[in-house]
N, C-alpha and C positions, 0 to 999 in steps of 0.2 A: 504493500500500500504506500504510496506517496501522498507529497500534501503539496497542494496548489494554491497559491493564493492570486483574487482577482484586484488589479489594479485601476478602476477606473477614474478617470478623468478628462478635462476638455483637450487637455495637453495642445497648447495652442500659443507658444509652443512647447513640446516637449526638453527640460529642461536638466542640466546637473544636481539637480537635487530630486529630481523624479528619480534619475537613477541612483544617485547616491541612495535617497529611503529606497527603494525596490530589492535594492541590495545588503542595506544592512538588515531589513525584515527578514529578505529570504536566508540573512546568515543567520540572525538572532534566533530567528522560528523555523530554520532547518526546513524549508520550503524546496523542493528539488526543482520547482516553475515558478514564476510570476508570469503572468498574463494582462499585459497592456492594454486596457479594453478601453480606446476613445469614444465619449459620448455622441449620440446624436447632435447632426449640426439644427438640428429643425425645434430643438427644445425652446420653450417659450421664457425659461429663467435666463437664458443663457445664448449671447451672438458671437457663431466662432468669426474672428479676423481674416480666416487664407478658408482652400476649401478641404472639401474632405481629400482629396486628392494628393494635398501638399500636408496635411496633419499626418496621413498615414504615411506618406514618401519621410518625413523628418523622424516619424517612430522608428523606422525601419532603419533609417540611418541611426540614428542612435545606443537600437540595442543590440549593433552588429555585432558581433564576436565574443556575445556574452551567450553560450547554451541555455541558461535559465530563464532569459526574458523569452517570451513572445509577444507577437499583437495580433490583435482577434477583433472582427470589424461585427461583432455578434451587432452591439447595440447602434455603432454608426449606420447600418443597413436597414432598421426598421423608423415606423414613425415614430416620431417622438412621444406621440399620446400612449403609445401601445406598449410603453417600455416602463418598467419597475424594477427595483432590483431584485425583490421578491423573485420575478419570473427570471430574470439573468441570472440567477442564483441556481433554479431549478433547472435552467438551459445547461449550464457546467456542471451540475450534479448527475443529469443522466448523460451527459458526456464524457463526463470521469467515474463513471459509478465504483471503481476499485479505488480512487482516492480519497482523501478527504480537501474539500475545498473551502478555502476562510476569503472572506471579502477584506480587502485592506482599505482603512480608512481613517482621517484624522479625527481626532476628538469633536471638533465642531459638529460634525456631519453624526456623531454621536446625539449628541444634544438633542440636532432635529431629530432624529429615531425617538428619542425619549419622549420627546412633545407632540410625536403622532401625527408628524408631517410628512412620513411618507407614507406611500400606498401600501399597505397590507403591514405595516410597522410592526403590528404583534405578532402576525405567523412570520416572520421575517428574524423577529428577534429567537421564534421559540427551533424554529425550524434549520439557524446556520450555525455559522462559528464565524468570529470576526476578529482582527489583529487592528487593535485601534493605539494610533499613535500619538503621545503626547502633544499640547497645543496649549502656548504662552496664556496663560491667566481662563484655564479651563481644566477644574478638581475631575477626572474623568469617575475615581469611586464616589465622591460626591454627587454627578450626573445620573452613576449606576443605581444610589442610594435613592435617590430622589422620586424617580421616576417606575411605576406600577410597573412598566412593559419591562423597563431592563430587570428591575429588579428582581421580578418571578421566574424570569427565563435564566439567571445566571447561575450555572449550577458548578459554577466554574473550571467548564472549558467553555461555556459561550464564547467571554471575551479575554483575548490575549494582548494582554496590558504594553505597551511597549514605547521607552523614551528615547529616544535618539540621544541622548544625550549630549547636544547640540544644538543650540536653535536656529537651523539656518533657513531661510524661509525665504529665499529670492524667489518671485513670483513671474509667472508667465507675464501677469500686465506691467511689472515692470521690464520688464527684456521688450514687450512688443512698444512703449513706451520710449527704450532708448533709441532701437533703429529709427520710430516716427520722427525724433528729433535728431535724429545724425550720431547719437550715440555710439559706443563702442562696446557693448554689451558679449565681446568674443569670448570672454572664459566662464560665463555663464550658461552655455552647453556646449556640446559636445562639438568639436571645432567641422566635421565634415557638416553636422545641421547650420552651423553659422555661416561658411560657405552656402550652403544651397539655400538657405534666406536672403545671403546679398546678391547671388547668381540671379535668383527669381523675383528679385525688389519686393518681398513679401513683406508688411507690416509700414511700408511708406507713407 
């Protein structure tokens, strides 16, 4: 049995601390996969910058030469109404059925679970396993305490607690922010993505 963890985000772009966390998770929690799964671009929270085209071409650059990433265009392909994590949860469970599969997530994105902001939050919570990671001026067993849905489901391997022990938080809007303005934003990803950002004038 192996263990999988799913990585999602807008990754827009995909950035050195995307991979930095994806890696020290899959060390810390002895993950044999991570699985890069970009969001739909059609989400109504959310307006990606480039298109699906050049998110997935900059993934792929990214997690060349590393055997344990992959990326998986599971939820970039459907509508956005029709996506929850709930159901990407059960799309990777009967596609790993000899693994175990944990969603990875920051603490924030915790909170909302708690607050019953996402679609099906209770069978979500009672039904997975999640590696949630620490996040500046967010108690996560305090969140877990607080809240009916985490706290009945946690029987402790729900959630796997985990701090980077670092707080490095360079941000996708800040990178797409310094190219807008002529910035130099090069060692904040991975230098062949920074090349094909300034080859394609993406984020101008």
């Amino acid at each position: 049995m192996g263990k999988i963890g799913i990585f999602g985000s807008s990754f827009d772009p995909i950035t050195n601390v995307h991979l930095w966390t994806a890696s020290t998770v899959a060390h810390r929690c002895k993950l044999d996969r991570v699985i890069f799964l970009p969001c739909s671009s059609q989400r109504s929270d959310k307006q990606m910058h480039i298109s699906d085209e050049h998110r997935w071409k900059l993934i792929h650059l990214a997690i060349n030469g590393n055997d344990k990433f992959v990326v998986n265009d599971f939820e970039m392909k459907q509508h956005a109404w029709d996506i929850a994590t709930y159901l990407t949860m059960e799309h990777f469970k009967e596609k790993y059925p000899d693994d175990e599969v944990y969603f990875i997530m920051g603490a924030d994105l915790l909170v909302d679970i708690a607050e019953g902001k996402w679609k099906k939050s209770k069978e979500l919570v009672q039904e997975n396993k999640f590696i949630v990671m620490a996040r500046n001026g967010i108690d996560i067993l305090a969140a877990i305490a607080k809240s009916p849905i985490l706290r009945n489901s946690d029987d402790g391997q729900t959630f796997h607690l985990i701090d980077k022990g670092l707080a490095m938080e360079i941000s996708s809007t800040y990178i797409r922010d310094e190219f807008q303005q002529g910035g130099e934003p090069r060692y904040l990803l991975p230098e062949s993505c920074y090349e094909y950002i300034t080859i394609n004038h993406l984020y101008q």
